[in-house]
C-alpha positions as CSV (number, residue, x, y, z in Angstrom):
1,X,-46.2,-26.2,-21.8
2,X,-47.2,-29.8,-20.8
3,X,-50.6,-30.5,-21.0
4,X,-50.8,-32.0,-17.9
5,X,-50.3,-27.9,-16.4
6,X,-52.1,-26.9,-19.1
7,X,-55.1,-28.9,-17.7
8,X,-54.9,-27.7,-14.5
9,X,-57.9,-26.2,-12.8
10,X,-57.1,-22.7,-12.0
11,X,-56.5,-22.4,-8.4
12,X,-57.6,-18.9,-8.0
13,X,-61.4,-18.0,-8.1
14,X,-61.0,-14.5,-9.4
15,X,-57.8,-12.1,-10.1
16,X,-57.8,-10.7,-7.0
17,X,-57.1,-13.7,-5.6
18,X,-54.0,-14.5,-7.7
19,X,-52.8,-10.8,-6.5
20,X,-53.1,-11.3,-3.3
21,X,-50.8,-14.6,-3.4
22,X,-48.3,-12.9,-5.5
23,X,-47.7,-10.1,-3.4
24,X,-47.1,-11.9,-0.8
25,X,-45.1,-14.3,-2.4
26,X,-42.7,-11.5,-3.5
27,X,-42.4,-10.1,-0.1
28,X,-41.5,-13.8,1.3
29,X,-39.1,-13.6,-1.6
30,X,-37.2,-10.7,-0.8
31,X,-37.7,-11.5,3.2
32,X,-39.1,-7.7,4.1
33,X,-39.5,-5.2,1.8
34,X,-40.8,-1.8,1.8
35,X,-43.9,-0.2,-0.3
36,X,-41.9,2.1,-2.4
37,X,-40.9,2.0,-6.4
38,X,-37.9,0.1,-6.6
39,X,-36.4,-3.2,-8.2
40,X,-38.4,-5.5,-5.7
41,X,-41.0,-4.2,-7.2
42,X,-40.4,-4.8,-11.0
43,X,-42.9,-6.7,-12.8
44,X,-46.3,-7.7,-13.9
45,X,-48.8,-6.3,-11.4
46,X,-46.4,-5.4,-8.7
47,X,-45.4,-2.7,-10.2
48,X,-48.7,-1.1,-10.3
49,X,-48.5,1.4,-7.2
50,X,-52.4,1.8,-6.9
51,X,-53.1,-2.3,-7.0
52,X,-50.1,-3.3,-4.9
53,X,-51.1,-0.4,-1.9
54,X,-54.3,-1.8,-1.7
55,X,-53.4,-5.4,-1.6
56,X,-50.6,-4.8,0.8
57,X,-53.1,-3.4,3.2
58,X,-55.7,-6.1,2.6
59,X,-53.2,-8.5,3.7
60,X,-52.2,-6.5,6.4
61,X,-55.3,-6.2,8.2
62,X,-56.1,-9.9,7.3
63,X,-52.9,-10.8,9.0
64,X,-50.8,-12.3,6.0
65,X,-48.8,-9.6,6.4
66,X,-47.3,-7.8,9.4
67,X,-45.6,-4.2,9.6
68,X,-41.8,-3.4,10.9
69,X,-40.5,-0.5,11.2
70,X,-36.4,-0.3,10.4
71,X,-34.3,1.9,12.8
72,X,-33.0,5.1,10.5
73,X,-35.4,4.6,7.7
74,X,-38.8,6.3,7.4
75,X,-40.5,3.8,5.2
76,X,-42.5,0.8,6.8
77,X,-41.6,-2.9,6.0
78,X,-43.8,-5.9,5.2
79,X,-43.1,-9.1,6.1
80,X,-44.7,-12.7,6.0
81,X,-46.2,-13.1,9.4
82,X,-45.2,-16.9,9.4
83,X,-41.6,-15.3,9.2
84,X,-41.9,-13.1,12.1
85,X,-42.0,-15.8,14.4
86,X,-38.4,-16.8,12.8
87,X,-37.1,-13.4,13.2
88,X,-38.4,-13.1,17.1
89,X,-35.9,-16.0,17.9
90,X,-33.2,-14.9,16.1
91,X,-30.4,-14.8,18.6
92,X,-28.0,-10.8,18.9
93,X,-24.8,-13.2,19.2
94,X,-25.2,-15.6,16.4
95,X,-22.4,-17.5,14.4
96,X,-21.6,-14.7,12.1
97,X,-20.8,-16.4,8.5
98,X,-20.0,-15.4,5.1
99,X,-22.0,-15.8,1.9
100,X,-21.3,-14.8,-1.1
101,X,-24.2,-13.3,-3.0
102,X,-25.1,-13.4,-6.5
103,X,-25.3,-10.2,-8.5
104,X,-29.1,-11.0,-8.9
105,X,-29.8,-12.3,-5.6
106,X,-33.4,-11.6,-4.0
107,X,-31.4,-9.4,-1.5
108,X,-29.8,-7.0,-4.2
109,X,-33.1,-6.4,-6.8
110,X,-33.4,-3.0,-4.7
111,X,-30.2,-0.7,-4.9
112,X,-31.8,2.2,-2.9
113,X,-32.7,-0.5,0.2
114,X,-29.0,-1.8,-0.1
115,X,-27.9,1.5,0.8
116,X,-30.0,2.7,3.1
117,X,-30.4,-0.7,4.8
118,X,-26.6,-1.6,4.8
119,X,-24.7,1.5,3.4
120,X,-23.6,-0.8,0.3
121,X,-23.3,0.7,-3.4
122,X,-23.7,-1.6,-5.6
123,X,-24.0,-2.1,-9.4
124,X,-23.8,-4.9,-11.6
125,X,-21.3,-3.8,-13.9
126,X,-21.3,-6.2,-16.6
127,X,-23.2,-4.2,-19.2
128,X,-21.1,-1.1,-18.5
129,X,-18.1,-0.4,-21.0
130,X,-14.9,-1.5,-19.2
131,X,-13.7,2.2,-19.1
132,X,-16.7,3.4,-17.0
133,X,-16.2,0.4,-14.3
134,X,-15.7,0.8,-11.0
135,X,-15.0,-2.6,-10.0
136,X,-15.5,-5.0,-12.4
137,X,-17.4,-7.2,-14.8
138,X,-19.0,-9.7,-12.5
139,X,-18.5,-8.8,-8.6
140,X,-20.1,-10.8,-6.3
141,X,-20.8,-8.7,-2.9
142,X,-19.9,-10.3,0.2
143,X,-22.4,-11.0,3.4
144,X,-21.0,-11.7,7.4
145,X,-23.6,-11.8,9.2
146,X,-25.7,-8.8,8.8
147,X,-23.4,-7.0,7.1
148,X,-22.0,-6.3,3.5
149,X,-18.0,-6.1,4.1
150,X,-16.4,-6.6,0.8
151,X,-17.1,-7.8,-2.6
152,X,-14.9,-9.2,-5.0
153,X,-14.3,-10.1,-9.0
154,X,-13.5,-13.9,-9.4
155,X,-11.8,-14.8,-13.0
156,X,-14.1,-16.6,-15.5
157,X,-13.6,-20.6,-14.1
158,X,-13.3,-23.5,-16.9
159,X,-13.5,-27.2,-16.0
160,X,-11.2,-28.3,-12.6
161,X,-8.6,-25.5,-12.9
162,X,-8.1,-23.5,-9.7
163,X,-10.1,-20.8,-8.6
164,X,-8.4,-16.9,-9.5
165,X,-9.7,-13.6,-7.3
166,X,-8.5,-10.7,-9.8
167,X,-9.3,-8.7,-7.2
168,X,-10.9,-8.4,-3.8
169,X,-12.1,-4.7,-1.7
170,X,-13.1,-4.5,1.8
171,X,-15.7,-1.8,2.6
172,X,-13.7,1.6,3.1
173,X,-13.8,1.6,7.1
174,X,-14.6,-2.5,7.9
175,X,-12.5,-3.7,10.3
176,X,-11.0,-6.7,9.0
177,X,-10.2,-9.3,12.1
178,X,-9.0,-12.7,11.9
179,X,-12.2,-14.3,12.5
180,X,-13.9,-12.7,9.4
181,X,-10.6,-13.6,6.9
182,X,-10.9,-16.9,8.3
183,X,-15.0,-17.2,7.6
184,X,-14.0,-15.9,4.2
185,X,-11.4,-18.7,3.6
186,X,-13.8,-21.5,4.6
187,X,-16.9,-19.6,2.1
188,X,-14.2,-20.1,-0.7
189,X,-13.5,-23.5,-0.1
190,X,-16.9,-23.9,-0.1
191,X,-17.6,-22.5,-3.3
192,X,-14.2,-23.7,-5.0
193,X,-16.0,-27.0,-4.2
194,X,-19.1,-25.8,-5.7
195,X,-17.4,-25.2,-9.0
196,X,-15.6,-28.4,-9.0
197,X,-12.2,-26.0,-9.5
198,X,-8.4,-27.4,-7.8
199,X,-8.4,-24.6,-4.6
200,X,-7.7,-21.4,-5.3
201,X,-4.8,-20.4,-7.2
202,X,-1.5,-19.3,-5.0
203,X,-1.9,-14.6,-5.8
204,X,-5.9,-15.1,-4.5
205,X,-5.2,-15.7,-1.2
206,X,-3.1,-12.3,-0.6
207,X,-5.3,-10.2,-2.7
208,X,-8.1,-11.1,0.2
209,X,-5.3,-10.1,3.5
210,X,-4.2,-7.3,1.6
C-alpha cells in the first residue's frame, strides 16, 4: 500500500468504534437490511451474530439507525436514518424505470430477501455445469420500478459489434404493457452505449416482445 495510507493516523480510537462504522456502512450499502444470517451479512465481523446484534442496537438507540418494519415479512429492517428522510418523500406515482442489475449488485448479496421481498429466484449461474442451468451463464435480472419483471442472458460483447440477447424471460404472471417494453428499449440503448457496441443486433429485439 502507499505509504502515504500507510501513515495515516488511525481514525478510530478503539475497535468498537471501527464496528460501529462498518455496520452501518453495510446497511447504507445494501439500503435496508434485516438482522438475520444471510449474504448481506458475509464478512469480517459482520458475520459475527453476537457482535453485530449488539451494535445494531447501540446504533439504534443512538439514532444512527432507525427500524422499519416490511408489510408480509416478520423480520425488522435497519436503515440509515439520514436515508429515511429520502424514503419519506419518495413519491407512490413515480417515473417507473428500468435498470438492469448486476449479478453482484448490493441488492442481490441476499437470495432469501430477494424472495421474500420481491418474489424473485435468483442464482448466479456461472459456476454451475451448463446441464444443471436454469437460465444461463451470466443473467442479469431486470428492475422497473420496484419491481423484478424479467431477467435476461446477453452474449459475451467484443469491441463495437452489436449487442446479442440469447435470451430474455419475463416473470411467469408480469403483465407486460407497452410502457414497460418501451423503458426496456431505452435501458438497452443505454447500456449498448455503455459498452461502446453498434445497437443491438436485429433477433434481440423479438426475443424481448416475445
Amino acid at each position: 500500500m502507499p505509504k502515504e495510507i500507510l501513515d495515516q493516523i488511525d481514525p478510530f480510537e478503539n475497535d468498537h468504534d471501527f464496528y460501529k462504522w462498518y455496520f452501518k456502512r453495510r446497511i447504507g450499502g445494501i439500503g435496508a437490511y434485516w438482522d438475520r444470517n444471510g449474504g448481506g451479512w458475509l464478512g469480517h465481523f459482520v458475520s459475527d451474530k453476537p457482535l453485530r446484534t449488539k451494535i445494531l442496537h447501540e446504533l439504534f438507540e443512538e439514532g444512527e439507525l432507525s427500524k422499519v418494519k416490511v408489510a408480509g415479512i416478520k423480520e425488522t429492517f435497519y436503515m440509515k436514518t439520514e436515508d429515511v428522510t429520502f424514503y419519506n418523500h419518495m413519491k407512490s406515482d413515480f417515473n417507473k424505470t428500468v435498470h438492469f442489475l448486476a449479478p453482484l449488485d448490493n441488492l442481490l448479496w441476499d437470495r432469501k430477501l430477494i424472495k421474500d421481498l420481491f418474489h424473485f429466484e435468483y442464482s448466479w449461474e456461472v459456476y454451475r455445469p451448463v446441464s444443471m442451468r436454469k437460465y444461463g451463464y451470466y443473467v442479469l435480472p431486470v428492475l422497473y420500478g420496484n419491481q423484478l419483471v424479467a431477467r435476461f442472458e446477453p452474449d459475451m460483447h467484443r469491441g463495437t459489434e452489436p449487442l446479442r440477447i440469447k435470451n430474455w424471460w419475463w416473470e411467469e404472471g408480469y403483465e407486460v404493457t407497452d410502457a414497460v417494453v418501451e423503458s426496456v428499449r431505452e435501458a438497452l440503448q443505454a447500456f449498448c452505449s455503455y459498452l461502446k457496441a453498434d445497437g443491438l443486433s436485429q433477433d434481440s429485439s423479438l426475443k424481448i416482445i416475445q
